[in-house]
C-alpha positions as CSV (number, residue, x, y, z in Angstrom):
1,X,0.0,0.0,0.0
2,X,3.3,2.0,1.0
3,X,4.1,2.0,-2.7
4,X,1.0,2.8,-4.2
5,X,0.9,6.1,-2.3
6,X,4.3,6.6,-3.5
7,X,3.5,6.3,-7.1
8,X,0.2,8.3,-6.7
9,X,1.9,11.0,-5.2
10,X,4.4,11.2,-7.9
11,X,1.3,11.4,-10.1
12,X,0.1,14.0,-8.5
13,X,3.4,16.0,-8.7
14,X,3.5,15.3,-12.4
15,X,0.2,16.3,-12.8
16,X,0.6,19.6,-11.3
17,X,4.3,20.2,-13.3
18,X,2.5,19.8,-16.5
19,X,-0.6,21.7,-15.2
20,X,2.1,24.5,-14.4
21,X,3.4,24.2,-17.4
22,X,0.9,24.4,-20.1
23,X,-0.7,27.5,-17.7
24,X,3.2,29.5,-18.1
25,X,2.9,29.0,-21.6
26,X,-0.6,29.7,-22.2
27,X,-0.4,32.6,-20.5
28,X,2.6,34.0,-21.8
29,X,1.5,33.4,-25.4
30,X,-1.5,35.1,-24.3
31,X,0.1,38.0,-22.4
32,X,2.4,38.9,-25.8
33,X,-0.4,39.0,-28.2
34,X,-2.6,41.2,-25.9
35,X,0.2,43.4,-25.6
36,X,1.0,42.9,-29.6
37,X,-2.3,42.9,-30.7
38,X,-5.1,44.6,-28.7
39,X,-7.2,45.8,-30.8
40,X,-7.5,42.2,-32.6
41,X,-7.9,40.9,-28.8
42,X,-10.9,42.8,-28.4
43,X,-12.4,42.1,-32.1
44,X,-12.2,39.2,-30.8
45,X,-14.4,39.2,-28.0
46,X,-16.9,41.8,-29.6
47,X,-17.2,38.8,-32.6
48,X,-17.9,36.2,-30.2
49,X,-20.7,38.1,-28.9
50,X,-22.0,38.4,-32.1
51,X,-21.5,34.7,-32.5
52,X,-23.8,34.4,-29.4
53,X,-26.2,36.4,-30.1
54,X,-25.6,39.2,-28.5
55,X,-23.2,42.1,-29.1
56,X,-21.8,44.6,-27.0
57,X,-19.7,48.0,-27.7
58,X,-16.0,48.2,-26.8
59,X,-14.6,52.1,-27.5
60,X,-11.2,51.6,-28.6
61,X,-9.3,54.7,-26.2
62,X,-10.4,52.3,-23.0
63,X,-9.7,49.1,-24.5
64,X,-5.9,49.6,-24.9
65,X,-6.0,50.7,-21.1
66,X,-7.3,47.7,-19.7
67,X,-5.8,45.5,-22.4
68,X,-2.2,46.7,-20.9
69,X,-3.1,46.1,-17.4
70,X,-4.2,42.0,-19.0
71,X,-1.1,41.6,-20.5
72,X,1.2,42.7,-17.4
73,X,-2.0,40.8,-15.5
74,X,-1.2,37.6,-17.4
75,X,2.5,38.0,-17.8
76,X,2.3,37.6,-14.1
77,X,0.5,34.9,-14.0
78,X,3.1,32.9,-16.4
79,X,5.7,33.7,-14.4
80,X,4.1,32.2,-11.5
81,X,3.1,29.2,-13.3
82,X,6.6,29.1,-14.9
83,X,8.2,29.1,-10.7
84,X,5.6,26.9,-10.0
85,X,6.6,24.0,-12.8
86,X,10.1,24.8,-11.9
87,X,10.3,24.0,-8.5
88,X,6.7,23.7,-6.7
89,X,8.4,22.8,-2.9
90,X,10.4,26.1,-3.5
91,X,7.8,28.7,-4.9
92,X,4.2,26.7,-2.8
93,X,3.6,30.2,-1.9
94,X,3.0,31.4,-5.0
95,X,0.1,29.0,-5.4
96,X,-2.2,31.6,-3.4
97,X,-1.6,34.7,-5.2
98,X,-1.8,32.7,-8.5
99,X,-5.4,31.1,-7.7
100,X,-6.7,34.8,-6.2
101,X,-6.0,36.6,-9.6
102,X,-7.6,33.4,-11.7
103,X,-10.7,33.5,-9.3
104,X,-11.1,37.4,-9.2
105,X,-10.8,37.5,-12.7
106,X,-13.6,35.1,-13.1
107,X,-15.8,37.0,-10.6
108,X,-15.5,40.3,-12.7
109,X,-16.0,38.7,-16.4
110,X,-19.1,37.4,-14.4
111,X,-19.8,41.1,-12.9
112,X,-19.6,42.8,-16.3
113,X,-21.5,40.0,-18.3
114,X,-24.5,40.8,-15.6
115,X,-23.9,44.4,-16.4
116,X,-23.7,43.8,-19.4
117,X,-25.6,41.3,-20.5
118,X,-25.5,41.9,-24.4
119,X,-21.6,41.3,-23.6
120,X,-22.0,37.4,-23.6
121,X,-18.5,36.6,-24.7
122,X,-17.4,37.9,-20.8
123,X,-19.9,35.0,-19.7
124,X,-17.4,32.6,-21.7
125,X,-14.5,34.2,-20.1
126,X,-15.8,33.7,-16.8
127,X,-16.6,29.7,-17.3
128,X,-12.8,29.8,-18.8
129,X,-11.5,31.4,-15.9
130,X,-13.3,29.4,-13.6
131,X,-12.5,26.1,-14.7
132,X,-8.9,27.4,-15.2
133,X,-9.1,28.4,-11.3
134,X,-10.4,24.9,-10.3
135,X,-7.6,23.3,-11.7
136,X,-4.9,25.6,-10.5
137,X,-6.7,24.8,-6.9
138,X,-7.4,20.5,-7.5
139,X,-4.0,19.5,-8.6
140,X,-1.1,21.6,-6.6
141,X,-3.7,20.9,-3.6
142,X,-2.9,17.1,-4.6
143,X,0.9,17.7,-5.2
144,X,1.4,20.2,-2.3
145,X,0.5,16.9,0.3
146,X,3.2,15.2,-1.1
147,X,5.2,18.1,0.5
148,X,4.3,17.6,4.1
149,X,4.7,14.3,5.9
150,X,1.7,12.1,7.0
151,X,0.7,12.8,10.6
């Protein structure tokens, strides 16, 4: 049984590596193209509302504002992941501030879609970022036990 913990916790320690992993590069390709491109970053949320049904108005002098603060938002959170995947025992801590920013983010796509609810690409966001949330919280909870020995 010894060695079936063993192996699971390795498991879980891979698991949360390649979570960490795919996150540091997903959000540092996404973190250069909303700094590259952010007009073509919000085109693309104002033609996924259209592809919902709804469609909302995003004037272009506000958008590069708060498409700056994403991409220093999100670069942040792929250097996070990127500690993270590099040494989890080392950077744990990191863990919190990492979930907070997914989860906040997900709570004010969800506040702005109920604002504006002709906006329905923010409601996509917000299931994004909440799934994205639940897995930065299941598996380093799993691999962060690993950590710590057994009472």
């Amino acid at each position: 049984m010894t060695n079936t913990s063993i192996d699971y916790s390795r498991r879980d320690v891979q698991l949360a590596r390649l979570l960490f992993a795919a996150l540091a590069i997903g959000f540092g390709f996404a973190s250069i193209s909303y700094a590259a491109f952010p007009s073509a970053i919000v085109a693309q949320f104002a033609q996924w509302d259209r592809a919902l049904g709804g469609g909302a108005n995003y004037p272009e002098t506000q958008n590069r504002i708060w498409v700056s603060l994403a991409a220093a938002n999100v670069a942040t959170l792929s250097l996070m992941s990127a500690l993270l995947w590099k040494d989890m025992r080392r950077y744990q801590q990191l863990h919190v501030p990492l979930l907070f920013m997914k989860c906040t983010s997900a709570a004010l796509f969800v506040a702005w879609w109920v604002a504006m609810p002709q906006a329905r690409s923010l409601a996509v966001a917000a299931g994004g970022d909440f799934a994205t949330a639940f897995a930065i919280w299941y598996f380093p909870t799993r691999a962060f036990r690993t950590f710590t020995p057994a009472a």
